[in-house]
C-alpha positions in Angstrom: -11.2 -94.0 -5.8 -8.6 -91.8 -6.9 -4.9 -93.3 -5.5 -2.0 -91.1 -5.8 1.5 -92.8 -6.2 4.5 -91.0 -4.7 8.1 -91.8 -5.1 10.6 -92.1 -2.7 12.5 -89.2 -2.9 16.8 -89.2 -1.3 17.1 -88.5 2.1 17.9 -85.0 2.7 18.0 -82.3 6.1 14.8 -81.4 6.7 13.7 -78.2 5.0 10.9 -75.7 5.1 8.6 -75.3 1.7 9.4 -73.2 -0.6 6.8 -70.2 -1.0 7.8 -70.1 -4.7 6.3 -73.9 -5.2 3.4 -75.7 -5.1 2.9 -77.2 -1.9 1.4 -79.8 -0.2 -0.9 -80.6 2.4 -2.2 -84.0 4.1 -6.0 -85.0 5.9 -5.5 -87.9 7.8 -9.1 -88.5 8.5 -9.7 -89.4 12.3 -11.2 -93.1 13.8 -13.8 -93.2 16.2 -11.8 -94.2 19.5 -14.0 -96.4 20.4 -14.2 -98.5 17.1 -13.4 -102.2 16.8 -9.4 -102.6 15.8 -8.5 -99.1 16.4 -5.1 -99.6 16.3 -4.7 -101.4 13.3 -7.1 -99.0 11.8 -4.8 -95.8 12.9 -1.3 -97.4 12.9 -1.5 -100.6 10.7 0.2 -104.3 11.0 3.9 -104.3 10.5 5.8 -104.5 8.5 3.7 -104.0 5.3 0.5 -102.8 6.0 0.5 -99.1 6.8 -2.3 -97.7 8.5 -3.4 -94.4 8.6 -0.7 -92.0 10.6 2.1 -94.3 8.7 0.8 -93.8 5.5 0.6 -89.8 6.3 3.9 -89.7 7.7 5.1 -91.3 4.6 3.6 -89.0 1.9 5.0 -86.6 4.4 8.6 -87.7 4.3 8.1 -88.3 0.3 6.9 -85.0 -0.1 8.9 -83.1 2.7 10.6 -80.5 0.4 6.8 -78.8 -0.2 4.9 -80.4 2.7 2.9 -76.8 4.0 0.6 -78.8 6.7 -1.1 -82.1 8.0 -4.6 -81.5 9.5 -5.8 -84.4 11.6 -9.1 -85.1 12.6 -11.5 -85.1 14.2 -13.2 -83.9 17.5 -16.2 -86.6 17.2 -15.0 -88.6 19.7 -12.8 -88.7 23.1 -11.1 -90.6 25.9 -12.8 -90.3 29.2 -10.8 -87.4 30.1 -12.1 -85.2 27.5 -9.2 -85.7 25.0 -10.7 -85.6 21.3 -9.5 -88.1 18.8 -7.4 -85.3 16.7 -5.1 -84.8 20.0 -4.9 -88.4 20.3 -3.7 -89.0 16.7 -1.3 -86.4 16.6 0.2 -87.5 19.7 0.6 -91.2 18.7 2.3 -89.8 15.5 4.9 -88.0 16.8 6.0 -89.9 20.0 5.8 -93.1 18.5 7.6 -92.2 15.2 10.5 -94.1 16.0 8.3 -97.4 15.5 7.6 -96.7 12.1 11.0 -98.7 11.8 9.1 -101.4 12.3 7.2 -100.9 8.6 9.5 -102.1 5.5 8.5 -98.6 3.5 10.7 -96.7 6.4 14.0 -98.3 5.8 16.2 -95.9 5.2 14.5 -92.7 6.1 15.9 -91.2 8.9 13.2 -91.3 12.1 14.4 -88.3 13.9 14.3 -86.1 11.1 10.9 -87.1 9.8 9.6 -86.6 14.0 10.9 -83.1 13.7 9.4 -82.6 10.3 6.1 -83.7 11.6 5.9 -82.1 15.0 6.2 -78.6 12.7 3.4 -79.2 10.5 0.7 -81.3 12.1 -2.3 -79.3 13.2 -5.4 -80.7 15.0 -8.9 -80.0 14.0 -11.1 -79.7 16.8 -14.1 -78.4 15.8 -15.1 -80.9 13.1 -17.5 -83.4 14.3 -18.3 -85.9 10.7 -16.9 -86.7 7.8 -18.2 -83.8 5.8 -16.9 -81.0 8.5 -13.8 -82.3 8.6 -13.0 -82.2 4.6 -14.4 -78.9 4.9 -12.2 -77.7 7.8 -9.3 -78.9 6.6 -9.4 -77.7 2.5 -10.5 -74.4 4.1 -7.1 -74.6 6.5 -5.1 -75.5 3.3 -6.8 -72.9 0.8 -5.4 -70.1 3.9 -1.7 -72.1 3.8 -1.5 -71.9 0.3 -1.5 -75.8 -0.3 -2.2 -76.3 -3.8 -2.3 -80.2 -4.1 -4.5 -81.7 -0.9 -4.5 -85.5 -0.6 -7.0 -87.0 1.4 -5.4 -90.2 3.8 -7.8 -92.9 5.4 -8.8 -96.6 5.1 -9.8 -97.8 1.9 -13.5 -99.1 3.6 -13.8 -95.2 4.0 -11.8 -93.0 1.2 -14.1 -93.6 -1.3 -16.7 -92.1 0.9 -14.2 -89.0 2.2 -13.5 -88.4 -1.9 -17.2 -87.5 -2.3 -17.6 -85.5 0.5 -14.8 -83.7 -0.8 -16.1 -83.3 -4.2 -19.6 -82.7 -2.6 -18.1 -79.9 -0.5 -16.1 -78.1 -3.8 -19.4 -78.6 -5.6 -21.3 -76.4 -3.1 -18.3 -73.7 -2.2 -16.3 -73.4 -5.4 -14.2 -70.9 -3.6 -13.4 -73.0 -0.2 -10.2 -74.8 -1.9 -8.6 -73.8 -5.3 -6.0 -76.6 -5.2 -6.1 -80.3 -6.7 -8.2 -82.4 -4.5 -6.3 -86.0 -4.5 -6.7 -89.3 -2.2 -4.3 -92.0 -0.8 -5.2 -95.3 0.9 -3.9 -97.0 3.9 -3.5 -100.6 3.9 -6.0 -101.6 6.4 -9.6 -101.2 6.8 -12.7 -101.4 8.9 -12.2 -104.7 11.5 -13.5 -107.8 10.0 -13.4 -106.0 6.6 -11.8 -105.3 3.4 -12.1 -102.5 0.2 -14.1 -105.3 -1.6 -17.0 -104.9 0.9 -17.8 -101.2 0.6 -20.4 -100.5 -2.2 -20.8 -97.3 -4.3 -24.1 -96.8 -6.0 -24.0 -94.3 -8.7 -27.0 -92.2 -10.1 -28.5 -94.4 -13.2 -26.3 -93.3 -15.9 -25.4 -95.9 -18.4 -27.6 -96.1 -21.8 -28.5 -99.4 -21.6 -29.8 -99.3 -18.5 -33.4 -100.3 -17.5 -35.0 -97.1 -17.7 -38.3 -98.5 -16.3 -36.1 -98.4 -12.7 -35.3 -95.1 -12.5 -38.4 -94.5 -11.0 -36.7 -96.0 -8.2 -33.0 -94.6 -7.9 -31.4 -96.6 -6.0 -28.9 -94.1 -4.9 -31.8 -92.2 -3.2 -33.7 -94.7 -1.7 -30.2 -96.2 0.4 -30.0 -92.1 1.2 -33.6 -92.1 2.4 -32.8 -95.0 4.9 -30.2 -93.0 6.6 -32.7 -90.8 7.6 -35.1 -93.2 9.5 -34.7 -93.6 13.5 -33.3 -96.7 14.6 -36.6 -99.0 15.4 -37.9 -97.5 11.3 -35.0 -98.7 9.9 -34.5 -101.7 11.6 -37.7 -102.6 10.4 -37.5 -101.3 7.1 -33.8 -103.7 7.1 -35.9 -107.0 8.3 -38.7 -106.3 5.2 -35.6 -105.9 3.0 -33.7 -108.6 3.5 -37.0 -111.2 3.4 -38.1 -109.7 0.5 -34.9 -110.3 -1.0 -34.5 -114.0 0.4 -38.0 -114.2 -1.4 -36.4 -112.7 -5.1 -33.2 -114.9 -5.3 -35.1 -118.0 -3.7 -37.7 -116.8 -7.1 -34.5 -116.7 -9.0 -32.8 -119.9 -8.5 -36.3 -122.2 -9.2 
């Protein structure tokens, strides 16, 4: 995981980039709206534990004086009235930006100013429907904005994830973004879970690995998984997890 540190910069009139700089763009990855803890997924526990739209309005404020656009995802899911999740977001970050006083990082930066300053540069995606589409959408809306650093926002159970997508995405259209491709956690995760839960398996790499196992890459065979219907895999989960009871029972005689 890549984790960008900003500075608090003075507070200052709100002012429009700068064509002449570098600027700056935000993805705040969208939450399913019906997932377990939504809100503290999207907004975060006061006062110290930003979630997602607070930590985006935050690099926003920090990075105001080159800030070109926030893109908010997604449209893969919507309240019963046929609201996507990206119109839901946006909204919730604009009207209630006055909460945000409610978060220790916001002392001192004035509310009304950083409301205005978002209302101009949040845009909604609406077409992108995973996480894949939507880091594509939203590089490809910076690439047209000009944004030459692009910092990927979401919970740290999912960033690592959004990262390689994003990495994934340049890999396969070198052209789509020509920017720096960064990333920037919340503080709160998945409900009922933390960063230390979420596992990355890597292609074998290392030289002192078993090479006798990379006949079965890991990596590939959690891939393959994904692609099994729900009944296959919930088999293929029950066989798993005995056969594993069976190893470390092996193990520990």
């Amino acid at each position: 995981m890549v984790i960008m540190l900003l500075f608090l910069a003075s507070c200052a009139a709100v002012e429009r980039p700068d064509p002449t700089r570098s600027a700056f763009g935000i993805l705040v990855h969208g939450c399913h709206l019906q997932a377990e803890g939504w809100e503290s997924i999207v907004w975060g526990i006061p006062p110290s534990r930003l979630g997602r739209l607070p930590r985006a309005a935050l690099l926003a404020w920090e990075e105001r004086d080159t800030l070109a656009c926030i893109c908010m995802g997604t449209a893969a899911s919507s309240t019963p009235d046929g609201e996507y999740e990206a119109v839901v977001l946006a909204r919730m970050l604009t009207r209630r930006c006055h909460e945000l006083s409610q978060f220790s990082a916001f002392q001192g930066i004035p509310l009304r100013e950083l409301e205005l300053l978002l209302r101009s540069v949040v845009h909604t995606d609406l077409v992108s429907t995973n996480t894949r589409e939507e880091v594509t959408e939203g590089l490809s809306r910076f690439e047209a904005a000009g944004v030459t650093r692009a910092v990927l926002v979401s919970s740290p159970t999912h960033l690592p994830r959004c990262l390689i997508e994003g990495c994934a995405v340049l890999e396969r259209q070198p052209t789509l973004f020509s920017g720096t491709l960064l990333a920037c956690p919340s503080d709160t995760c998945y409900s009922g879970y933390s960063s230390a839960d979420v596992v990355v398996v890597e292609p074998p790499h290392r030289g002192d690995r078993d090479r006798s196992l990379d006949r079965w890459p890991l990596h590939e065979l959690v891939r393959r998984q994904f692609a099994l219907d729900g009944p296959r895999r919930r088999h293929l989960l029950e066989r798993l997890d005995a056969l594993l009871d069976e190893a470390e029972a092996e193990a520990e005689a």
